[in-house]
N, C-alpha and C positions, 0 to 999 in steps of 0.2 A: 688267341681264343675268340669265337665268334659270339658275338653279341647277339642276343634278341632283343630290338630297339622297341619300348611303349610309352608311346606320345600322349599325355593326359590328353583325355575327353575336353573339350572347351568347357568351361563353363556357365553358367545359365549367362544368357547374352544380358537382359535387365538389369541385372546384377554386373554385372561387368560395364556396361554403360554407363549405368550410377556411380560406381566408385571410381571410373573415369573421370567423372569430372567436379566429383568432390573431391579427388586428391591430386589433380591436376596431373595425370601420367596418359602414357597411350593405352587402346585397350591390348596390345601384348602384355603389359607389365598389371594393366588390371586383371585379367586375365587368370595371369599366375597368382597373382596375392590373393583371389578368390577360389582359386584350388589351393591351395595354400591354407584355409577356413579364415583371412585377412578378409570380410563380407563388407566391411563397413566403417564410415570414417574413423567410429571410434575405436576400433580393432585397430586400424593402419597407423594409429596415432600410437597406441600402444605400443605396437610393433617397431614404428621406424624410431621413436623416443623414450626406449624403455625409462623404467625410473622406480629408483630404487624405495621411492613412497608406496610402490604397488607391490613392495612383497609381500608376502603372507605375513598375519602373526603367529610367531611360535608357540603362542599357548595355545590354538586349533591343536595342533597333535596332543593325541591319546598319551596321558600318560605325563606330560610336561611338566603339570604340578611337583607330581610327585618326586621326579628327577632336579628337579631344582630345592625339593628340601633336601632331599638325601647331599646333594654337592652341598649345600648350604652348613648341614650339619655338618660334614667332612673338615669344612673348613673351619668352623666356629671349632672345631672339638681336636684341631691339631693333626686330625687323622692322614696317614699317610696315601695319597692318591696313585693310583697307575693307569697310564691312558696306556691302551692295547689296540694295537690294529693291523693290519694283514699288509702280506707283503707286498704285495700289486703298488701303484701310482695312487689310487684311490683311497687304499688303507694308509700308506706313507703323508699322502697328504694331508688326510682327517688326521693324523698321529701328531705330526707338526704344529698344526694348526690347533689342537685343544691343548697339548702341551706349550705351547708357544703363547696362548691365551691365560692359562690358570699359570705357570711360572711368571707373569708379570707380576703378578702381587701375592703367589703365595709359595712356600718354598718349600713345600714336602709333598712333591710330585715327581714322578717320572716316570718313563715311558717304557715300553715291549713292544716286539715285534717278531712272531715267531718264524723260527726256522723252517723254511720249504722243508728240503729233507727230514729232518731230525724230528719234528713237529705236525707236520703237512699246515693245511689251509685251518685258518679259524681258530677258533680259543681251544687251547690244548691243556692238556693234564701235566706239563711239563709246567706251563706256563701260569697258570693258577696255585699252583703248591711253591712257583718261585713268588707268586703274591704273598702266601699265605707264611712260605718261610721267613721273610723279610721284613714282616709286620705289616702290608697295607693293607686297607679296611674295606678300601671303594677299589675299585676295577673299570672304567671307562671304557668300554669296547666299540670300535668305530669303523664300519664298513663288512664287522662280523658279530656272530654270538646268536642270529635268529635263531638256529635250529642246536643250540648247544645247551641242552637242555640236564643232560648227566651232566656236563662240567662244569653251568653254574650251581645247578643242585650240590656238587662237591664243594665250591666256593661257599655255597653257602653254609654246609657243614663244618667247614676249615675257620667259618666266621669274614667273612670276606662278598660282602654285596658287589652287585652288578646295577649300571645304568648301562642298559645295551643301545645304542644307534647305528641301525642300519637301514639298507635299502632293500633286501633281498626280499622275495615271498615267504611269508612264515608258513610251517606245519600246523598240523592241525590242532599241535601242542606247543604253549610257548613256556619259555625258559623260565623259571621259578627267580628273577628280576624284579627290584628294588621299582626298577620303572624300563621300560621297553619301546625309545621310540623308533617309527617304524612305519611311516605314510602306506605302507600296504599292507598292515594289518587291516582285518574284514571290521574291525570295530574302531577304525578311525577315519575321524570326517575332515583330518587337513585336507585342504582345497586341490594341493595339487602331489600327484603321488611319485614322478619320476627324479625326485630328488640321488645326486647321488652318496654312496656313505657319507665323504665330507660334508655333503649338503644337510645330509641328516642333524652332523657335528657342530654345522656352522649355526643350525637353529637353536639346537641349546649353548651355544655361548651368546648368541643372540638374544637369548630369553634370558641371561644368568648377568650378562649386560646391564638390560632393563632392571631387573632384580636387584641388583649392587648401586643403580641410580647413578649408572656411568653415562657419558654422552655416548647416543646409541651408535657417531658415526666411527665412534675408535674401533669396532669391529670389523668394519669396512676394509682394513689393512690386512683381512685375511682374503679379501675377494682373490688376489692373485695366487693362494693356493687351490684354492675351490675352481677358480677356472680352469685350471690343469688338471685337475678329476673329474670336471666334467667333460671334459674333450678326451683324455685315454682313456677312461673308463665307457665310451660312447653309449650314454645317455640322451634323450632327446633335446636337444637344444631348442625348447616349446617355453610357453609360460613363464615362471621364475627362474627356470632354468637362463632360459632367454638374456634377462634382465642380471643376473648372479655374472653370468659370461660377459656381457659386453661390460660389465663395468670390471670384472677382471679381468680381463684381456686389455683395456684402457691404462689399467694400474700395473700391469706387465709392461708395455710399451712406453707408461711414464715414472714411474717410481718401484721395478720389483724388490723385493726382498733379494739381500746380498747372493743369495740359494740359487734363485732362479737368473739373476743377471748372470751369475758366474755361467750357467747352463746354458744361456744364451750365446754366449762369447764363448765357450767350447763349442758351441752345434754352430758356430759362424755364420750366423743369424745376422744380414745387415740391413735389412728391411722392418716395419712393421709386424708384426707378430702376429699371425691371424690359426686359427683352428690347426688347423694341416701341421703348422709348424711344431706346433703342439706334439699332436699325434704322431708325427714324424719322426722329430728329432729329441725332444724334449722330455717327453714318455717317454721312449725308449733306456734314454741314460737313467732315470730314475730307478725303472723298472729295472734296467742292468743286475743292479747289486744284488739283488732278492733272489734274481733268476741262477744267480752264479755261486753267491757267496751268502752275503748277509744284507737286510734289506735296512736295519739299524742305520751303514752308514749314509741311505739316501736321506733319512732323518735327519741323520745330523750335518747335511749338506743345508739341506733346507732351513732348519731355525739355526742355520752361520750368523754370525751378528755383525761379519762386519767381509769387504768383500777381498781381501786375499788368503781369508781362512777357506772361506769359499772357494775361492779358483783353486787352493790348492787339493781341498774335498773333490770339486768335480772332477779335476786331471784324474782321479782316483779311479773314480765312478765311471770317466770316458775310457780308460782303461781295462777293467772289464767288460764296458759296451762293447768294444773290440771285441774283445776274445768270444763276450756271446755272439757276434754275429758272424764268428772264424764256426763256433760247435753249430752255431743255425743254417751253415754253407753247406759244412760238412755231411751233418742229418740229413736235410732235405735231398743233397746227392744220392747218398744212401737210401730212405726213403723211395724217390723216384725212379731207381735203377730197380727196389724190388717191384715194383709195380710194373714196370715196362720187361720184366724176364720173367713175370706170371703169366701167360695167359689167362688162366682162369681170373684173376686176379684183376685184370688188364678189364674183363669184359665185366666185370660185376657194376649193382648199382653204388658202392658202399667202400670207400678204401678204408680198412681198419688194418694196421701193421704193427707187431711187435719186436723190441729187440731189447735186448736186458740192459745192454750197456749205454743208451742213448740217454743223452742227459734231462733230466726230467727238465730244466727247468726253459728249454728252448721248446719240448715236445708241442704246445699249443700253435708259436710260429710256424713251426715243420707242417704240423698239418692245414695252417693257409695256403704256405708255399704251395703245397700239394694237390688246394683247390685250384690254384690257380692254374694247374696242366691238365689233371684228371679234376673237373668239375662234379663233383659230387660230394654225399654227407661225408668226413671224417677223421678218423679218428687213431693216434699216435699213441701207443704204449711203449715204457720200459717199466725196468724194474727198481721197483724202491721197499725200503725195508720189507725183504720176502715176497712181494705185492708187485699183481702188475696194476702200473697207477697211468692214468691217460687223460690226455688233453680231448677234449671234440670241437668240431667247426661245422657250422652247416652252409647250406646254399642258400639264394635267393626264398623268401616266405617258407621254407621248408624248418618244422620244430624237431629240433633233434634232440634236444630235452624229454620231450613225450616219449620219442622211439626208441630212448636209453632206457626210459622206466620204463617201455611195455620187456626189457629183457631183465626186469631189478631180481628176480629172482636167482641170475647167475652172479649179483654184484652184492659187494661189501659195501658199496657206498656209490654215493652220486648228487650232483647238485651242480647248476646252472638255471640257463634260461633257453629261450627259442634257438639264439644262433651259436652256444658256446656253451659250453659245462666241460665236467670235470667226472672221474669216476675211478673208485679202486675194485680189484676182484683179486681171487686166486690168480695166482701165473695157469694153474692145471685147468682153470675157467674160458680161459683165452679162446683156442679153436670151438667151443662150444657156443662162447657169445658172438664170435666173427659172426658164425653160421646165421644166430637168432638176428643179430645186427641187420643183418644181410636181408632175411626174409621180412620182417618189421618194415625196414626203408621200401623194398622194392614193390610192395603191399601199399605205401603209401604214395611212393611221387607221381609227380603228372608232369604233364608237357612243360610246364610253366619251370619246374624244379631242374629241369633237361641244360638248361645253357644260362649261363650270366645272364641280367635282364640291365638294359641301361635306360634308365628312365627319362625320358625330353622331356621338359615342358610345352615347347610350344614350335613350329615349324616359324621359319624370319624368312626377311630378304636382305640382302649385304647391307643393305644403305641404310636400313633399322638402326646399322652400330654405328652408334657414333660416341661421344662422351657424355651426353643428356643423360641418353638410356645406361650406359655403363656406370654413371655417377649414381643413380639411383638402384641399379644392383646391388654396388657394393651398399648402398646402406642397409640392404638385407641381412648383410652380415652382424654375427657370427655364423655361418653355417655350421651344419649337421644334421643329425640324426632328426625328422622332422621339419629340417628347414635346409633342404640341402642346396649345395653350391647351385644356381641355375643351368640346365643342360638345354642347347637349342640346335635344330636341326637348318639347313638351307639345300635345296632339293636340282638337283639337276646341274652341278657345277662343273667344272676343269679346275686343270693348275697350271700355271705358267711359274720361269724361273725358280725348278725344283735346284735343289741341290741337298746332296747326303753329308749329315754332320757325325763328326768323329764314327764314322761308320756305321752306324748305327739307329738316328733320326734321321728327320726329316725337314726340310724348310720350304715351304711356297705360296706363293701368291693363288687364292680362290677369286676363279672369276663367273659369274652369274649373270644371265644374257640380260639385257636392260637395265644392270645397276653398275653407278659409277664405280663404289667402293672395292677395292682389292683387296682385302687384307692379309697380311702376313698370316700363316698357321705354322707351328712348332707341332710336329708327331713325334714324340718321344716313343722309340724302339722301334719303330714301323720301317724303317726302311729296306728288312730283308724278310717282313712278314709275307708269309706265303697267300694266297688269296685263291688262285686255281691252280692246277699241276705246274710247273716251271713257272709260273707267273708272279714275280713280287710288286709291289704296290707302284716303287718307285717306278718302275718300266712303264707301267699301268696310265701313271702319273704323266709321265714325259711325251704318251701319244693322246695325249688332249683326252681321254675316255672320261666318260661323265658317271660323277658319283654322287651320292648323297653323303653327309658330312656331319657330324655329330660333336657339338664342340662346347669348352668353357671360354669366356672372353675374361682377357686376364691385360696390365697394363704391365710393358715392358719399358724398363727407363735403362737406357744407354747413355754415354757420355753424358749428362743431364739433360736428352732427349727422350721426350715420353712419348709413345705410341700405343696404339691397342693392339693385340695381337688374339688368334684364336688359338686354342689350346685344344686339339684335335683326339675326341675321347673315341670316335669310331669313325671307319671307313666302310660304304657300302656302294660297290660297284653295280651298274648296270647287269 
């Protein structure tokens, strides 16, 4: 897939001069930390040293009082508790995480997590009458419940309050809740709003901490599930998020919970733990169970107490991972064969495809795969109870949330955000909203929406890299969303001693006229990528032809020799 490469604008050179040499770095590195909004010493302090004195406090959100007498009362009065939460990484984790907090000291609680199929997404009517038959009082809903407004209103008929914690945008009506917090409700002034559900979660055990007159750092033992929500759930890794992450990813890497070590040592993880591996390997297994079967047992992977209850939980969980990524192979084949024997299909701006029997709960991956050949918004249905129910994905700055609602008149349902939602309709709906789908998007894109966009920071020269500069990258880390991995360009190079690895990559030395440094590049897949008719890269490569090079600088340790090496995001030929 071709790239459209956009190299930040410099920024104000003053400004880049000054934090050069208050923070003692080159102006490349000043540079970026000042597109970045990093303006000034005390920002870069914040930044390279987060610290866990600068979170918020939990009583700023709307609403916190009141959520802490209702828990308060719950437990003074014996009442039975049920923490609720959705089946994603996000909802699993917030689940664990307040169950795993209120079971230390009080024993009539437990946990839900409703079924994809049987239930769909969010607080369900199945799921509140199992409250209400069972006797609990309180309802704890974590990562959902903003816009469930009938079914806390039934909860509360049944006799069964709601403290709802989310992150989602609320309607323009909220749920008839006990207390509602919620960093993006329009009537609250916490400081920072990109929290994600767990995060929401981890603030009221945070505030319920304080409350109980416990030391504040024994809640600190949840950071490593909250870092794992906030890296698959891709949230901005900005602000407290920032600070929430690097000290859970610290506590991943030194002390995790028996849950997540086990998951580490199934996803054979023998480095450091950083974001990616997260999002990779880690999310995925969580996410497995929910997708497939029941998200219950990535719960009960997570609060394992001790670690070969654990490993034998995850083999579990790794085992479904399989098989969803045998239905994610399969689909997306499927998928992509219809799209390449449509024509009409083929030329549109918009891929929306149905088929009844595809498994709902891989349909959102299917339609990545999907971006990734046909570059455009969309969107995967099958069929689930009577309903066609579908995943969406968008492109680069393009909201595909807005151009689901300008078609809500064909839909029973809908909800997400700019790059991702969800939506049900009639099956008999289908070729009527393809159509509306269709005209919506191709009404709205522009050139920018047309191809991948790979974002540089800053154009270098070989000799830039060394390990000064790369040591102070990595302290940039955690990347994401907001703070992403560094991408840097070097202009007018060659390659010397190419060679193709297991058929497929790539390995060579860049060389750049006047600089000493050579360094190795890794082009993972590139080696049979097509570039002009009969032309692949590698031929390309082997007659000295001058490219420009788009790359992450990453440290490779062999035999316990360390090197830097570049990690090759795009090629652009002459």
């Amino acid at each position: 897939m071709e790239y459209k490469w956009m190299i930040r604008e410099k920024a104000d050179p003053k400004i880049v001069d000054s934090l050069s040499k208050e923070i003692n770095v080159n102006p490349t590195l000043a540079n970026m930390l000042v597109n970045r909004g990093i303006d000034s010493f005390q920002k870069a302090k914040d930044f390279f040293r987060p610290d866990l004195d600068k979170l918020h406090d939990p009583m700023l959100m709307k609403d916190m009082d009141k959520a802490l007498s209702r828990l308060a009362y719950a437990i003074d009065q014996g009442e039975k508790i049920l923490v609720y939460g959705d089946y994603d990484v996000d909802g699993t984790t917030s689940v664990a995480m307040m169950y795993g907090y209120l079971s230390r000291f009080y024993p009539n609680v437990d946990f839900y997590i409703p079924d994809r199929y049987k239930e769909g997404y969010g607080i369900s009517e199945r799921g509140v009458r199992f409250a209400a038959d069972n006797g609990f009082k309180l309802i704890i809903s974590l990562d959902c419940g903003i816009k469930a407004i009938s079914k806390v209103a039934m909860a509360k008929e049944l006799g069964v309050d709601f403290i709802i914690c989310d992150h989602h945008t609320p309607g323009e009506e909220l749920p008839p809740a006990i207390a509602i917090l919620d960093p993006k409700r329009q009537d609250c002034t916490y400081p920072y709003k990109e929290l994600s559900g767990c995060g929401v979660g981890f603030k009221l055990i945070q505030a319920f901490s304080t409350f109980r007159g416990e030391d504040p750092g024994k809640v600190m033992s949840f950071l490593d599930l909250l870092a794992v929500s906030i890296a698959a759930d891709i949230v901005p890794i900005t602000g407290e998020n920032r600070i929430l992450t690097y000290y859970g990813i610290e506590r991943i890497n030194n002390n995790p919970r028996p849950g997540i070590k086990a998951l580490i040592l199934r996803s054979k993880i023998e480095k450091e733990i950083e974001i990616s591996d997260i999002v990779f390997k880690i999310g995925p297994r969580i996410n497995a169970s929910g997708r497939l079967e029941h998200a219950k047992a990535s719960v009960e992977l997570l609060i394992s107490k001790d670690l070969e209850d654990a490993l034998a939980r995850a083999e579990l969980v790794d085992t479904v991972n399989a098989a969803r990524k045998n239905f994610d192979e399969n689909i997306t084949k499927e998928a992509l064969s219809m799209i390449e024997s449509l024509d009409e299909v083929r030329q549109m701006k918009t891929t929306v495809l149905f088929k009844e029997d595809w498994h709902k709960g891989v349909i959102g991956i299917v339609a990545s795969r999907c971006i990734e050949r046909f570059y455009r918004p969309t969107i995967i249905l099958t069929e689930s109870n009577n309903k066609a129910t579908g995943s969406a994905r968008s492109v680069y700055d393009f909201d595909i949330y807005e151009a689901i609602s300008e078609c809500s008149d064909l839909l029973e349902q809908f909800g997400g955000h700019k790059y991702a939602a969800g939506l049900t309709l009639s099956v008999d709906n289908v070729p009527a909203f393809q159509a509306k789908f269709e005209e919506v998007v191709s009404s709205r894109l522009d050139e920018i929406h047309m191809k991948p966009v790979l974002e540089i920071d800053d154009e270098i020269l070989l000799d830039q890299i060394n390990y000064k500069f790369y040591n102070i990258l990595r302290q940039m880390a955690p990347f994401g969303p907001g703070n992403p991995e560094p991408i840097f360009t070097v202009k007018q190079v060659y390659a010397e001693n190419v060679r193709i690895l297991k058929d497929k990559h790539l390995r060579f030395n860049v060389v750049q006229d006047g600089q000493e440094t050579k360094p190795v590049c890794i082009a993972f897949g590139l080696a049979d990528k097509d570039i002009y008719p009969d032309e692949i890269i590698y031929k390309m490569l082997m007659r000295k032809m001058r490219f420009d090079l788009a790359f992450e600088i990453r440290e490779n340790t062999f035999r316990n020799n360390s090197s830097l090496q570049l990690y090759v995001k795009d090629i652009k030929f002459d």
